[in-house]
C-alpha positions as CSV (number, residue, x, y, z in Angstrom):
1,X,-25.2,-15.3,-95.4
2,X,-29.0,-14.7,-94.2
3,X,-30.8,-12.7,-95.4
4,X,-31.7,-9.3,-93.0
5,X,-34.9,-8.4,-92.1
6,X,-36.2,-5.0,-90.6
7,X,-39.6,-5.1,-88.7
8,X,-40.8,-1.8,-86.9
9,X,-42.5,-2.1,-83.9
10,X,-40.9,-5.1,-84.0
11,X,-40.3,-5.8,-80.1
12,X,-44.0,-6.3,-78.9
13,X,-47.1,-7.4,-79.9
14,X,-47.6,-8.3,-83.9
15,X,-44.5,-7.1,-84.3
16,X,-42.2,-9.1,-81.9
17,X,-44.6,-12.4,-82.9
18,X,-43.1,-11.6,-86.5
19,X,-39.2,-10.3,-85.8
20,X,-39.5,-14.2,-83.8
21,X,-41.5,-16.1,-86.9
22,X,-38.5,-14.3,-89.3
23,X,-35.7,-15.3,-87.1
24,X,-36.7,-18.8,-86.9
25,X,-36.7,-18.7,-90.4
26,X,-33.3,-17.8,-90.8
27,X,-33.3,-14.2,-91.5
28,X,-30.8,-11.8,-89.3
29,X,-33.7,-10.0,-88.1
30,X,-33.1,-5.7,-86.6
31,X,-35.9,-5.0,-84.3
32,X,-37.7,-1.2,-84.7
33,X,-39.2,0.4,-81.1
34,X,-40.0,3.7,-80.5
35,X,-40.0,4.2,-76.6
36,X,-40.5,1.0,-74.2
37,X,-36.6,0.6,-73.4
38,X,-37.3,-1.6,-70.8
39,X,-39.4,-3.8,-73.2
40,X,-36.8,-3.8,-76.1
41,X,-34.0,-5.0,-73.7
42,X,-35.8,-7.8,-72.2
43,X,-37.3,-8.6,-76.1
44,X,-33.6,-8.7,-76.9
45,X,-32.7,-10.6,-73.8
46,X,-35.0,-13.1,-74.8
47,X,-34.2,-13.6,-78.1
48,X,-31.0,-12.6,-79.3
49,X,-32.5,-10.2,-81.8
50,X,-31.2,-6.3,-82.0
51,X,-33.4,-3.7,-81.4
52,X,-33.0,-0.2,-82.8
53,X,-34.7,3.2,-81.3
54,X,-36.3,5.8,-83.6
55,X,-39.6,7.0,-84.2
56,X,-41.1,6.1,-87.8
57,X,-42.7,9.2,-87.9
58,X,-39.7,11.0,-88.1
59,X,-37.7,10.9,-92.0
60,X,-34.5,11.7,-91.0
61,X,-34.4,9.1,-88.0
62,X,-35.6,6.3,-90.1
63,X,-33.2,6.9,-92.8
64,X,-30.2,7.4,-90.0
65,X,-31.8,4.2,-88.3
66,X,-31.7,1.8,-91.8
67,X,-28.3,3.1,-91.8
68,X,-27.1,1.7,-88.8
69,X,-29.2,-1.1,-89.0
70,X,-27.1,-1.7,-92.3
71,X,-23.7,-1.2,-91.2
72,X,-24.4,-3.3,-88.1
73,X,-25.9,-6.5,-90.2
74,X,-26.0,-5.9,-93.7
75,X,-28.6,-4.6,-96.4
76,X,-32.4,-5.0,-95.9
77,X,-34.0,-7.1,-97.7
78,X,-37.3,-7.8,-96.0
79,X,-39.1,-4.4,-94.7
80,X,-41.7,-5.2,-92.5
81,X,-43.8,-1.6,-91.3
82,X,-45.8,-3.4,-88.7
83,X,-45.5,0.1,-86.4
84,X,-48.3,1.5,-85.7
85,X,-50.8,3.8,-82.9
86,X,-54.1,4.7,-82.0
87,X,-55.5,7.8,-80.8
88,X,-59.1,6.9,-81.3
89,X,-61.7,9.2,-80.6
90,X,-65.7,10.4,-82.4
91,X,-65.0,12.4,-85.6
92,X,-66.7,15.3,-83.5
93,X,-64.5,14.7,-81.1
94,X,-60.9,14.1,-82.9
95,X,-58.2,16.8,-82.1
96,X,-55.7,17.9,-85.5
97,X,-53.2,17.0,-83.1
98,X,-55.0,13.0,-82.6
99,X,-55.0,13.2,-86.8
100,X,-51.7,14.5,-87.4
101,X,-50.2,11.4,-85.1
102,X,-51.8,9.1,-86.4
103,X,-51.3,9.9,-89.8
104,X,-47.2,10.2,-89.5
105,X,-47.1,7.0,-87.6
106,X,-49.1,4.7,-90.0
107,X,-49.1,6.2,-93.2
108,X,-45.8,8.7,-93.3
109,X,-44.0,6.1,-91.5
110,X,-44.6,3.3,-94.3
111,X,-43.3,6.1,-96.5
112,X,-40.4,7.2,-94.2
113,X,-39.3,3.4,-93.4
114,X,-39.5,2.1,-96.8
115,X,-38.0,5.2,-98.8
116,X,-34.4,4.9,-97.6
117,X,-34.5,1.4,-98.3
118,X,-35.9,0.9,-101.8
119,X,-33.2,2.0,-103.7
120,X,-31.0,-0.1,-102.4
121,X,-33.7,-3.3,-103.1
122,X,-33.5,-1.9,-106.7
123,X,-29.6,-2.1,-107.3
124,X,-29.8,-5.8,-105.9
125,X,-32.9,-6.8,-107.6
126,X,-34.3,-8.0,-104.8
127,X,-36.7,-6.4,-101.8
128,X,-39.4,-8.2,-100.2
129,X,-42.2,-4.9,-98.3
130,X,-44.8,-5.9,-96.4
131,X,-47.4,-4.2,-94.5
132,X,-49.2,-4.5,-92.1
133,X,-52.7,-2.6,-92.3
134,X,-55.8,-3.3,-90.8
135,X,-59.5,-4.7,-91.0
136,X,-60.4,-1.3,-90.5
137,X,-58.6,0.2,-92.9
138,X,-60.5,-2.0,-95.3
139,X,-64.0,-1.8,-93.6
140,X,-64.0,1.7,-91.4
141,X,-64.6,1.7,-87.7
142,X,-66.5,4.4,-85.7
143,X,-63.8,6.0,-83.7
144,X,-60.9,5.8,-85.5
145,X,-61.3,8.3,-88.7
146,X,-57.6,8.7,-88.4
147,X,-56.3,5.1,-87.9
148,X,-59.0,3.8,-90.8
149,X,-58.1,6.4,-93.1
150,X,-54.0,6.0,-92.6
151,X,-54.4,1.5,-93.1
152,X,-56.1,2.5,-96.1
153,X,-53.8,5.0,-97.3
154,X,-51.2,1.6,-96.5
155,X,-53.1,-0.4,-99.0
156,X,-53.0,2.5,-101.5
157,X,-49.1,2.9,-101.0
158,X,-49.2,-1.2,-101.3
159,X,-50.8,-1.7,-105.0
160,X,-48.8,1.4,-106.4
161,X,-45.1,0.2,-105.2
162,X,-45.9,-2.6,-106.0
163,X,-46.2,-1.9,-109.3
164,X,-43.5,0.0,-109.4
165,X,-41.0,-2.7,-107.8
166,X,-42.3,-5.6,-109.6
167,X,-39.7,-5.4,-112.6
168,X,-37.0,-4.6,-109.9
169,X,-37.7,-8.2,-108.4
170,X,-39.1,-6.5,-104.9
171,X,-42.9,-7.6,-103.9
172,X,-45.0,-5.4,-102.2
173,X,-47.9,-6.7,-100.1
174,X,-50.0,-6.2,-97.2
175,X,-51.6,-8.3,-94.3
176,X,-54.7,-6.7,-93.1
177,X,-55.6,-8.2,-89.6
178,X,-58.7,-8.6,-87.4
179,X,-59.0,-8.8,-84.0
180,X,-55.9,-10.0,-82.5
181,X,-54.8,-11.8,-79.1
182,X,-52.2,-8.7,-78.3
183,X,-51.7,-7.6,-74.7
184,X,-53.6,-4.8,-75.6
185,X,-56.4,-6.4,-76.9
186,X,-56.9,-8.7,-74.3
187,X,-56.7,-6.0,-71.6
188,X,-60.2,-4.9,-72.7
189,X,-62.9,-6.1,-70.5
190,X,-63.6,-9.1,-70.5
191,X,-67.9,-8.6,-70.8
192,X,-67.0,-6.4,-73.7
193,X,-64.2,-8.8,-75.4
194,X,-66.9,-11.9,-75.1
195,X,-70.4,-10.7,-75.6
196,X,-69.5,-7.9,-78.2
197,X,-66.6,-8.5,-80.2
198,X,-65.7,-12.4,-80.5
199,X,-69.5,-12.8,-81.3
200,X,-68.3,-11.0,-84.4
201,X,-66.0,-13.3,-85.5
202,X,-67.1,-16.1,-87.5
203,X,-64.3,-18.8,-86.0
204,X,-65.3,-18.0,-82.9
205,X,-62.3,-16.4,-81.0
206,X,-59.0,-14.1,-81.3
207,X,-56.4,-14.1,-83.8
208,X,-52.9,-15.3,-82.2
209,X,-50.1,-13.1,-82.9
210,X,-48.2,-16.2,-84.4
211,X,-51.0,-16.5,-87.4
212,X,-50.2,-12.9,-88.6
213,X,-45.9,-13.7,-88.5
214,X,-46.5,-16.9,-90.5
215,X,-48.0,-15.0,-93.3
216,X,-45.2,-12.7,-93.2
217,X,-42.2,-15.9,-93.5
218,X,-44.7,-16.8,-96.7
219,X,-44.7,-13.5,-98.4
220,X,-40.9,-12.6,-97.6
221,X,-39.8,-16.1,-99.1
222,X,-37.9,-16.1,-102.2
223,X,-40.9,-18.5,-103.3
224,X,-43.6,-15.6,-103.1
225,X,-41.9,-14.3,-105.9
226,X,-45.2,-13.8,-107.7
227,X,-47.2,-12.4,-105.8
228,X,-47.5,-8.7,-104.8
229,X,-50.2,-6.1,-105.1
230,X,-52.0,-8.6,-103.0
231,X,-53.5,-8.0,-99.3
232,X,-54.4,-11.4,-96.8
233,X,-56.8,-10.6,-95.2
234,X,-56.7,-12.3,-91.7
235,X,-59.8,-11.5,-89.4
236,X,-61.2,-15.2,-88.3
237,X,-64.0,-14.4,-91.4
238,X,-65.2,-11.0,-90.0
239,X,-65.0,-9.0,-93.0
240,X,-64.6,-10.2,-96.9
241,X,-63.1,-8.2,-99.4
């Protein structure tokens, strides 16, 4: 029987690149959306994988959500938080309202997705979290106070569980990306995109969606057993850590 995997935001961007990447590896992989219906049916359509509705920001709903996704396919064992926002604005600018969503989406929701789930990855002795943070959680960016402080706040939560689930058998890692080719990304203008931000990447262009889900299959693998604590840092040589 295959092993299940749960990835939030797990029917676009990053996130459907890696629900993909884990399927092809043979997990039974449950696909997280918050609101694009339309999105998540043709996702599923596409792929055969199930998508669930609830917002990560909300406890209750993720732990009601695990639930189902559990009775429908079996116990997680690979947690992917991948879900995440923006609401990016100048510090003197930023709303409590632009924090406070940002916040329960990237940094409660690690907490909110993963809690439900961990005691169950301690009875089996066996869990395999991974996150997925930022290069600007790691470096700051202008703009996004709230984003850079909540994919730090990730890599926090990442070196403390970690320690925590290591004797239980469950890894806890991260994957902090740079600049990737998402539909969103690549919506920026184009001047913008060429003369201002690939410049600032040593290897010369975007990451590919693909790149970040095949560093997911490697850490979720029964062989990445000895490893956790650890963040990849994936950003074409733009920042070193």
């Amino acid at each position: 029987m295959s092993k299940v995997a749960l990835v939030t935001g797990g029917a676009r961007g990053i996130g459907a690149a890696i629900s993909i990447a884990l399927k092809n590896a043979g997990y039974t992989v449950a696909a997280n959306y918050a609101g694009n219906d339309e999105a998540a049916e043709k996702f599923t359509a596409e792929t055969g994988i199930k998508t669930y509705k609830w917002s990560v920001a909300d406890y209750d709903a993720c732990a009601a959500g695990v639930a189902q996704v559990e009775a429908d396919l079996g116990p997680v064992a690979v947690l992917v938080n991948n879900a995440g926002i923006t609401r990016d604005a100048m510090f003197h600018k930023m709303t409590p309202q632009m924090w406070k969503e940002v916040i329960d989406t990237n940094l409660s929701g690690v907490f909110n997705m993963t809690h439900p789930i961990w005691g169950g990855m301690r009875d089996r002795k066996f869990g395999r979290v991974i996150n997925i943070s930022s290069i600007n959680g790691q470096k700051g960016q202008a703009g996004q106070a709230n984003y850079s402080a909540a994919k730090a706040g990730d890599l926090g939560m990442t070196k403390a569980l970690a320690q925590e689930g290591a004797r239980a058998g469950i890894t806890v890692n991260a994957i902090c990306p740079g600049y990737i080719g998402t539909e969103m990304v690549r919506a920026i203008d184009e001047k913008v995109l060429n003369e201002r931000i690939i410049p600032q990447i040593p290897v010369g262009r975007l990451g590919e969606p693909e790149e970040i889900a095949r560093c997911v299959v490697f850490l979720a693998a029964e062989d990445a057993g000895f490893i956790t604590g650890a963040t990849i840092t994936a950003n074409g040589g733009q920042y070193f850590v």
